[in-house]
MMTF fields as JSON, N, C-alpha, C and O atoms, coordinates in Angstrom:
{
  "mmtfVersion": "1.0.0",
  "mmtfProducer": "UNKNOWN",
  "numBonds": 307,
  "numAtoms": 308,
  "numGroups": 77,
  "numChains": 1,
  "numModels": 1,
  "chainsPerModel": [1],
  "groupsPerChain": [77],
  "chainIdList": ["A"],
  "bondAtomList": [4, 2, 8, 6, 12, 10, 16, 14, 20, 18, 24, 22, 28, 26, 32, 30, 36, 34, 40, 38, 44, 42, 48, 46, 52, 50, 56, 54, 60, 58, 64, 62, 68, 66, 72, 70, 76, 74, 80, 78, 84, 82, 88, 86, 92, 90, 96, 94, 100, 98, 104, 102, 108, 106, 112, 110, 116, 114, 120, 118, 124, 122, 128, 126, 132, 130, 136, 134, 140, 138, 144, 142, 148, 146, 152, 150, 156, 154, 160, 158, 164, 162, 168, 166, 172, 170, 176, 174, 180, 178, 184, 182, 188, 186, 192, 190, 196, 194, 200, 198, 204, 202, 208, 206, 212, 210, 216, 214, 220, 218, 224, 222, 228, 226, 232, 230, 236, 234, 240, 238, 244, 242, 248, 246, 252, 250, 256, 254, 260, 258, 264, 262, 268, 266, 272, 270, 276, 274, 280, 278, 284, 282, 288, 286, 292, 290, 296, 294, 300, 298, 304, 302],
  "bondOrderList": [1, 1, 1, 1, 1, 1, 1, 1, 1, 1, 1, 1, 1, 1, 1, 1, 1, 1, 1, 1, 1, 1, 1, 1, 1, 1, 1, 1, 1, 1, 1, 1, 1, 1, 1, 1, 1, 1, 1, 1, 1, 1, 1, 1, 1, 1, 1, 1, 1, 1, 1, 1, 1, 1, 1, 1, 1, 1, 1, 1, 1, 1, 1, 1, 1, 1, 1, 1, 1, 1, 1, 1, 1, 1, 1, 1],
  "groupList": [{"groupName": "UNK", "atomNameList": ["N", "CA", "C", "O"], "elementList": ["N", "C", "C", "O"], "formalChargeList": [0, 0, 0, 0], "bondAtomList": [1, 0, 2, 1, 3, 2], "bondOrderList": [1, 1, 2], "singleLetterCode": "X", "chemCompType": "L-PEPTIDE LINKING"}],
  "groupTypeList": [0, 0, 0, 0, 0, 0, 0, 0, 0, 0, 0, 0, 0, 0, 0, 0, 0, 0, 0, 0, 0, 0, 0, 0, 0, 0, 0, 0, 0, 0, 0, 0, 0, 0, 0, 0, 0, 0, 0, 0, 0, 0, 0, 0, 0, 0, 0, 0, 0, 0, 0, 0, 0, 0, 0, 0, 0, 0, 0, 0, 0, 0, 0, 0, 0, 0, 0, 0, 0, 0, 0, 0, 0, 0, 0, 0, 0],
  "groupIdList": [1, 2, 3, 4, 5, 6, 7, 8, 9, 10, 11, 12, 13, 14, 15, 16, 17, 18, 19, 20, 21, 22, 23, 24, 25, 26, 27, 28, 29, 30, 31, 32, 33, 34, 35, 36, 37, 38, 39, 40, 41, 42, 43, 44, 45, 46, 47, 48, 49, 50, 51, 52, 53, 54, 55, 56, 57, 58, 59, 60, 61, 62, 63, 64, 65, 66, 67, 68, 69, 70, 71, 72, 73, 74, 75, 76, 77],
  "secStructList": [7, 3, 3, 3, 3, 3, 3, 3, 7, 1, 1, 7, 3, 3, 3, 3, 3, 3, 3, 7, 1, 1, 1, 7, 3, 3, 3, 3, 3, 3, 3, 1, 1, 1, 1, 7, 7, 5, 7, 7, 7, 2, 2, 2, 2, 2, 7, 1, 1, 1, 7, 1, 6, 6, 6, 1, 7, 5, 1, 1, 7, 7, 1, 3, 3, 3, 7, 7, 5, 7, 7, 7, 7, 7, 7, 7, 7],
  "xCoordList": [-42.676, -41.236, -40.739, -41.269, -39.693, -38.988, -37.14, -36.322, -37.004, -35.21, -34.895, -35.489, -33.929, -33.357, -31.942, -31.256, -31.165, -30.217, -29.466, -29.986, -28.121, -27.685, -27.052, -26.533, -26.812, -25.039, -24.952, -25.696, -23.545, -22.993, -22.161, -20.993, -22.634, -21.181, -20.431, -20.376, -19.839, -19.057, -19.591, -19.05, -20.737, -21.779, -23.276, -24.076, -23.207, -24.397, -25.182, -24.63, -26.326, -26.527, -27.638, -28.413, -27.716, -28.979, -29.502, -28.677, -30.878, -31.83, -33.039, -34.09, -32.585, -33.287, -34.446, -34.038, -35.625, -36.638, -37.55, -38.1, -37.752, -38.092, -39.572, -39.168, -40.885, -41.865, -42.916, -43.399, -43.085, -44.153, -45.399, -46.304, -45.347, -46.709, -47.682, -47.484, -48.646, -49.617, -49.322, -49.418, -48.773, -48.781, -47.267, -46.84, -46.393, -44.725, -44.488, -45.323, -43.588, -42.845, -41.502, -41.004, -41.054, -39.857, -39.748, -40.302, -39.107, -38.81, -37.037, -36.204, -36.894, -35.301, -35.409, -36.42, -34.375, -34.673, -32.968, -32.136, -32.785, -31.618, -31.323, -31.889, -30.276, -29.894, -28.663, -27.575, -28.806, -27.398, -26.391, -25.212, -26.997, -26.028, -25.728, -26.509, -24.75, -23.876, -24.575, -24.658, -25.078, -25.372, -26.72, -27.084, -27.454, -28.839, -29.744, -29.475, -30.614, -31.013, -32.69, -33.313, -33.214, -34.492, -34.919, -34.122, -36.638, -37.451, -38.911, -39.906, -38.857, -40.019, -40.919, -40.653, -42.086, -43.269, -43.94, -45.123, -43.595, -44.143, -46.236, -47.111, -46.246, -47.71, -48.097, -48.816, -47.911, -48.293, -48.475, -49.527, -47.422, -47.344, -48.301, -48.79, -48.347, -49.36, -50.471, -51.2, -51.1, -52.63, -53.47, -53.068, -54.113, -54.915, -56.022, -57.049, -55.891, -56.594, -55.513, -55.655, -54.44, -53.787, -53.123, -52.736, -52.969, -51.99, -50.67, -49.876, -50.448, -49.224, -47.704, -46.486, -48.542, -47.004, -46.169, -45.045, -47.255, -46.914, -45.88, -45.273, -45.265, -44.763, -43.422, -42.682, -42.862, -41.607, -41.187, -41.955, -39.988, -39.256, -38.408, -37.806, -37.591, -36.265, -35.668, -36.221, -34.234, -33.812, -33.31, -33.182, -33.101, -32.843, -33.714, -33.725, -34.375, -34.784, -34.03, -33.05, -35.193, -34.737, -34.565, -35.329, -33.71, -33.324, -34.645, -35.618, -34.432, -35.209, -35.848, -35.136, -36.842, -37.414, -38.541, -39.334, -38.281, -39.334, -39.726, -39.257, -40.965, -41.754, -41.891, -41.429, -42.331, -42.79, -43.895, -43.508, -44.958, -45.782, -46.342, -47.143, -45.99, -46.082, -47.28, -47.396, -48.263, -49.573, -49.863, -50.73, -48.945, -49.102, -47.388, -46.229, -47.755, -46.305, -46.478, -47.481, -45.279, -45.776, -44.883, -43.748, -45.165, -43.641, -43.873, -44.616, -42.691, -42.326, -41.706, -40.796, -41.76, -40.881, -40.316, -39.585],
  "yCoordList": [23.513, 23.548, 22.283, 21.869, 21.668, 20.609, 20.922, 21.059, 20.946, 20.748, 19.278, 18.552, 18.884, 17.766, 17.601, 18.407, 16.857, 16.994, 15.647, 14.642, 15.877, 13.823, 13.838, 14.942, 13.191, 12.834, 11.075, 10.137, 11.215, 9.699, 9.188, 9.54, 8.565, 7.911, 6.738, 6.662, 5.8, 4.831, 3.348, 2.477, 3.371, 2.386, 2.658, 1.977, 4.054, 4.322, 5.445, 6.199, 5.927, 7.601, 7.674, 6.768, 9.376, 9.75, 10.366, 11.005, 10.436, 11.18, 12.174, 11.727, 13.768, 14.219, 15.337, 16.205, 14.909, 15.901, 16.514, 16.208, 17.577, 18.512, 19.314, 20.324, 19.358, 19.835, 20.534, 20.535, 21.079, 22.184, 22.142, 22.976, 21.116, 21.005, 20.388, 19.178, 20.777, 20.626, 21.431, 22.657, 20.445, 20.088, 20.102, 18.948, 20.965, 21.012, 19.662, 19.19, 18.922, 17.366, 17.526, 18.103, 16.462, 16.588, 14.919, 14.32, 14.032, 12.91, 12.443, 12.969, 11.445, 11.131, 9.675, 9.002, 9.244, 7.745, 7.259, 7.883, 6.316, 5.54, 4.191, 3.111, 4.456, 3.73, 3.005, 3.556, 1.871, 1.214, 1.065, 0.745, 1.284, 2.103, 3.422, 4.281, 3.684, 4.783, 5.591, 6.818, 4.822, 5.874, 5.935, 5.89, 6.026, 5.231, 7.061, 8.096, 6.867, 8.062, 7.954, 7.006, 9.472, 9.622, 9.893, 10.378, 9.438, 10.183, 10.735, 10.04, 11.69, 12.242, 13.384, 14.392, 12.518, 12.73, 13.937, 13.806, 15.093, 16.235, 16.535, 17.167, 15.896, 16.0, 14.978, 15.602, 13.961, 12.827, 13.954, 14.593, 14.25, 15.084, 16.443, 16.828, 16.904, 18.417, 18.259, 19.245, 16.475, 16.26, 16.495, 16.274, 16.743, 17.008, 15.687, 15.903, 14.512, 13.447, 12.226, 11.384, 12.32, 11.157, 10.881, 11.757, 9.369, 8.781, 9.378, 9.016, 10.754, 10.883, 9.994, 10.16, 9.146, 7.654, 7.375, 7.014, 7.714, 7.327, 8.071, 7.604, 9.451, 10.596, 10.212, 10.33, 9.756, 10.374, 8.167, 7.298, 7.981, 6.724, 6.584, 7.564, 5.615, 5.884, 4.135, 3.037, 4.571, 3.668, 2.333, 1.25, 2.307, 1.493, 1.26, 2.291, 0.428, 0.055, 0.416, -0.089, 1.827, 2.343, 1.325, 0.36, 1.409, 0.444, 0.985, 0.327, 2.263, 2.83, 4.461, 5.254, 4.654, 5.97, 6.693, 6.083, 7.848, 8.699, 9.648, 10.396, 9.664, 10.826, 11.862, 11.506, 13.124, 14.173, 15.207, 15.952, 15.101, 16.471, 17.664, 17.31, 18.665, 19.409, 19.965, 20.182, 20.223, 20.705, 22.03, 22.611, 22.59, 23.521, 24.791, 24.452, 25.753, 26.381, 27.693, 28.403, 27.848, 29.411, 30.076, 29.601, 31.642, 32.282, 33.42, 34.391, 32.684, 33.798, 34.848, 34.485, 35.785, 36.99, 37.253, 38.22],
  "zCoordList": [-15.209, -15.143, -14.457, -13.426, -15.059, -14.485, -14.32, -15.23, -13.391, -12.852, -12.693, -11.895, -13.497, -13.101, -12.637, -13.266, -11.752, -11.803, -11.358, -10.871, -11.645, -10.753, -9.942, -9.774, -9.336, -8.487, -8.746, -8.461, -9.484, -9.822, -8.671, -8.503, -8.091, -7.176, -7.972, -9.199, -7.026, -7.65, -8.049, -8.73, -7.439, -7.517, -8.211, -8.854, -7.714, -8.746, -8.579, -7.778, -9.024, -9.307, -8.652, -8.345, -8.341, -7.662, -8.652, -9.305, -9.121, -10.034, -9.277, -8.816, -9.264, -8.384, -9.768, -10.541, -9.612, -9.907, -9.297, -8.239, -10.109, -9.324, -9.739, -10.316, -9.731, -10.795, -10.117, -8.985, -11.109, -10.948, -11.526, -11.478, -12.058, -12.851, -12.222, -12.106, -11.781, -10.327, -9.561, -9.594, -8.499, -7.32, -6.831, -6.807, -6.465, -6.464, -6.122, -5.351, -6.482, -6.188, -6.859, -7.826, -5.532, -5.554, -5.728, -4.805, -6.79, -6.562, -6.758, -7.496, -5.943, -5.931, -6.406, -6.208, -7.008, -7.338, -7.518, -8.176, -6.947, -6.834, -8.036, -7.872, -9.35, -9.928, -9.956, -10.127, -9.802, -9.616, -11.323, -11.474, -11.929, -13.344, -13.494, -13.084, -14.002, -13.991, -14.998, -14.959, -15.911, -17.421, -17.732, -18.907, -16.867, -16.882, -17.083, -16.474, -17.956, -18.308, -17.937, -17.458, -18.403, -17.352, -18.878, -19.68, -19.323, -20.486, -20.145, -19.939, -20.133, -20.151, -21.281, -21.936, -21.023, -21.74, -21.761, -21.445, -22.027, -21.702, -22.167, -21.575, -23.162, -23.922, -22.642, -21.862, -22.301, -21.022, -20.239, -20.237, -19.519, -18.58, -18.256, -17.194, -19.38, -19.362, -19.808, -19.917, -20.349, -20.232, -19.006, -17.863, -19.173, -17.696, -17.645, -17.002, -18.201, -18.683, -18.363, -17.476, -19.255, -18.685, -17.447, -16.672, -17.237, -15.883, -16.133, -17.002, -14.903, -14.536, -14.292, -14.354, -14.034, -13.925, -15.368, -15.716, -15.888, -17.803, -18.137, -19.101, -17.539, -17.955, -17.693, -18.669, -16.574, -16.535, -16.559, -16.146, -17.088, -17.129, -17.076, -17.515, -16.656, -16.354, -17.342, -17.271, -18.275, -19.174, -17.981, -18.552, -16.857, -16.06, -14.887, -14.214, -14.416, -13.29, -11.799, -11.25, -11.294, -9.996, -8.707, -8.73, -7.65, -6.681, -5.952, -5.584, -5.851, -4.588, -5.134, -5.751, -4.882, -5.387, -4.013, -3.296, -4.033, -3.307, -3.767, -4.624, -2.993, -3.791, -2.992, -1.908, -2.912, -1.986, -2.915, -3.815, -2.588, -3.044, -1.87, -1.004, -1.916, -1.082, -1.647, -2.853, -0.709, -0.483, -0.437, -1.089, 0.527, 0.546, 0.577, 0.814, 0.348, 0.524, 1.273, 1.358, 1.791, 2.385, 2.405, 2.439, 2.387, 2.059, 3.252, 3.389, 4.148, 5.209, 5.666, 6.41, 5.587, 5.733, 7.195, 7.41]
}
């Protein structure tokens, strides 16, 4: 499963994903175009063989991007 979602400001957009495939990650990536779109590779993505990097692209060159994979999760009551 993948959630994507944006926030456009006036200068330029946040690209927040969100995945489940593995390992939960959360990545954010900062584009200084307004219309700048994300493509992803799902057959890339759900090989268990290919480079993960290959999967997800973005039509504009990110300013700034982070990553987060969470290891572990726990559910507290």
């Amino acid at each position: 499963m993948i959630s994507y979602a944006t926030a456009v400001g006036p200068e330029d957009t946040l690209h927040h994903l969100f995945c489940t495939v593995g390992a939960p990650t959360l990545m954010i990536s900062r584009i200084k175009e307004k219309n700048a779109a994300i493509e992803i590779n799902y057959d890339v993505l759900l090989n268990q063989t290919d480079a993960k990097i290959q999967a997800i692209n973005f039509t504009s060159k990110p300013e700034h991007s982070l990553g987060i994979i969470f290891s572990a999760v726990s559910d507290v009551k």
